[in-house]
Every structure is written in C-alpha cells, then in structure tokens.
C-alpha positions in Angstrom: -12.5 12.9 73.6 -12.3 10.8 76.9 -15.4 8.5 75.8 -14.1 7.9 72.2 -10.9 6.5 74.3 -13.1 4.6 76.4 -14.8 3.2 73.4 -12.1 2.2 71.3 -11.0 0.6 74.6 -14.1 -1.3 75.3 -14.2 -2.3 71.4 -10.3 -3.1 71.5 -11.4 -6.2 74.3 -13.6 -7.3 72.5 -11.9 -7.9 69.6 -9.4 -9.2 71.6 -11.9 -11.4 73.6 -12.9 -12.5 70.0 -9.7 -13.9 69.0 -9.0 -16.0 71.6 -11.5 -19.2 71.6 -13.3 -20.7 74.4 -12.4 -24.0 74.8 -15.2 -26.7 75.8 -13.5 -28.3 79.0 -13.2 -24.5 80.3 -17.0 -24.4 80.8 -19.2 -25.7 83.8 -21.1 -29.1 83.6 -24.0 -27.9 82.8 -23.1 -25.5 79.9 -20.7 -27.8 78.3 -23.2 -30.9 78.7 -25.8 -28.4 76.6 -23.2 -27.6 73.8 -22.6 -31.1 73.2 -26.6 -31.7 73.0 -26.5 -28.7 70.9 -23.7 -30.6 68.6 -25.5 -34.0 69.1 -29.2 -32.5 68.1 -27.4 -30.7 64.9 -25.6 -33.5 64.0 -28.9 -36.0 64.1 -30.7 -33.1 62.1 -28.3 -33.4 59.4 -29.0 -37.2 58.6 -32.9 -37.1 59.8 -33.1 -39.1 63.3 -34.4 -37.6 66.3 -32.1 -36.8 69.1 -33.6 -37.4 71.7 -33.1 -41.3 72.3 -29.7 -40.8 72.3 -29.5 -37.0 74.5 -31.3 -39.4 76.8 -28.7 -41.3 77.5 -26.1 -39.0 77.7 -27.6 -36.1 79.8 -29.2 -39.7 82.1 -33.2 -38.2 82.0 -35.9 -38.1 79.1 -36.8 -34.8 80.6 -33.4 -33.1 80.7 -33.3 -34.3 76.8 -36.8 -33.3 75.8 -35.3 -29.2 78.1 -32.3 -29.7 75.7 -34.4 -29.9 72.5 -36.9 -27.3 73.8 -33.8 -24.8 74.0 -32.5 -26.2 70.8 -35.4 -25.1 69.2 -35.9 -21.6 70.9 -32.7 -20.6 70.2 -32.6 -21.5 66.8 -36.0 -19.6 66.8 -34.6 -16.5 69.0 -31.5 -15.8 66.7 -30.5 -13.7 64.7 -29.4 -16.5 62.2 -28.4 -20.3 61.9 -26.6 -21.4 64.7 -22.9 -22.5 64.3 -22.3 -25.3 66.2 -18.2 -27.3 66.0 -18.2 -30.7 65.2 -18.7 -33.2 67.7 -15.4 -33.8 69.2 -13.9 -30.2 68.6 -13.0 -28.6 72.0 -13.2 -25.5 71.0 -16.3 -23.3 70.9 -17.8 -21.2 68.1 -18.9 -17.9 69.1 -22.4 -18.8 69.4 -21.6 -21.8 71.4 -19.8 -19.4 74.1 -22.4 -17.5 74.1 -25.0 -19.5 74.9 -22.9 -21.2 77.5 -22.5 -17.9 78.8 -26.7 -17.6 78.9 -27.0 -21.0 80.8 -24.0 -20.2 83.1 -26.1 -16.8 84.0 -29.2 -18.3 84.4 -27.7 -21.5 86.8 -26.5 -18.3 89.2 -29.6 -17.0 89.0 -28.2 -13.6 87.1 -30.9 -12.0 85.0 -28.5 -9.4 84.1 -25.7 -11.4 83.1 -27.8 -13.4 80.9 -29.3 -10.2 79.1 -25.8 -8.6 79.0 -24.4 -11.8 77.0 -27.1 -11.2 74.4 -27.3 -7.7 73.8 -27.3 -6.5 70.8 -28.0 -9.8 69.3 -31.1 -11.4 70.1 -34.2 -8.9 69.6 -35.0 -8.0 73.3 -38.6 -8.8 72.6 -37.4 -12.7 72.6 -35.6 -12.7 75.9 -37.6 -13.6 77.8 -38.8 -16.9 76.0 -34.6 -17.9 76.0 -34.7 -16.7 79.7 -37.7 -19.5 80.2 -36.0 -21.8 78.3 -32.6 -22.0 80.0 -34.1 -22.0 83.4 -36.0 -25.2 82.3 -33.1 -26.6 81.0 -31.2 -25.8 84.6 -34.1 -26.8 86.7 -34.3 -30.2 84.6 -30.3 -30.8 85.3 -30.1 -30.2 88.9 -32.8 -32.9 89.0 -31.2 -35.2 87.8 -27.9 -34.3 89.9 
C-alpha cells in the first residue's frame, strides 16, 4: 500500500511538473542557445535552405553550427517521434525542448546520470549513447568558442 502512495505521489509531480512550462530565458546559455538552433534549423527546413550559414552567425563558429546540426539530426534520429519545437520567438518551451535542454545541461556538468535519467523511458536505451556523444560535441564545440 505504501508504494502505490509513493507512486501516485511521484506520478502526481510529474503531472504537475507537466503543467507548468519551462520558459526559454530560465535555461543556461548553452541549452537555450541550442533550442533556438533547434527552432532556427526547423524553421530553414520548412522553406528548404540550409541552416547553417545563418547558426554560424549566431552561435559565432562554423563548428559550433555544423555540432548544432549534428545533434539536430541525432536527435531527430534518436526519438521516439518528430520533434516539437515553438516558434521562433516563443519563450516558452515544448516538452521536448526542456528536455533536451535538460540532456545538454547534464552533459555541460559532466552528469552521465542526469542525462540518462531525463530520457528514460523515452529514447530506446540502445541510442543513448550516440545523443550522449552528440551533446558532448556540441558542449565541447561551445566552450570553445567562449
């Protein structure tokens, strides 16, 4: 009886987690520059131009953009269905959005389990490790342009 309390409890937070959106400025630089590359590569996929003249510019290296596209990509390829990005200039987050700035935010401090723990039960754990690569390069590439 004591666990069936404790699970209704734990799915009771979530819920109420769920309910109450993320907004963009409440993220770290490097997760909130990534959602808005996220944004900007959906946004030049809708009207055929490639991104990454203009991610470029505003993440200041080709390499961080070509990181950004690379984890574009392997996330789209990692999960479990399209990803559901806002429009440009909304500040808040979709759920998918928070949760991959959740994945880069764990991988910046270097927290393995964090970053698993944000995508359990939702990306196969057979493809965590390619996402794990993938935000690291992405983090590496920022701090080098810091």
């Amino acid at each position: 009886m004591t666990q069936s309390r404790s699970t209704s409890a734990t799915s009771q937070a979530v819920i109420e987690r769920l309910a109450r959106p993320l907004r963009l400025e409440s993220l770290d630089p490097v997760p909130a520059r990534f959602v808005y590359a996220l944004r900007l590569i959906a946004l030049h996929e809708r009207v055929g131009r490639d991104p990454v003249p203009e991610l470029a510019v505003r993440l200041r290296s080709v390499e961080t953009a070509a990181k950004a596209l690379a984890l574009g990509q392997t996330i789209s390829a990692t999960w479990p269905e399209n990803i559901h990005v806002s429009c440009f200039c909304s500040p808040i987050l979709t759920h998918d959005e928070a949760t991959i700035a959740a994945l880069i935010d764990s991988a910046g401090h270097c927290d393995r389990h964090g970053f698993e723990a944000a995508v359990e039960g939702l990306v196969r754990p057979d493809r965590i490790h390619r996402l794990w690569e993938g935000v690291l390069a992405l983090v590496a590439a920022e701090a080098r342009t810091s």
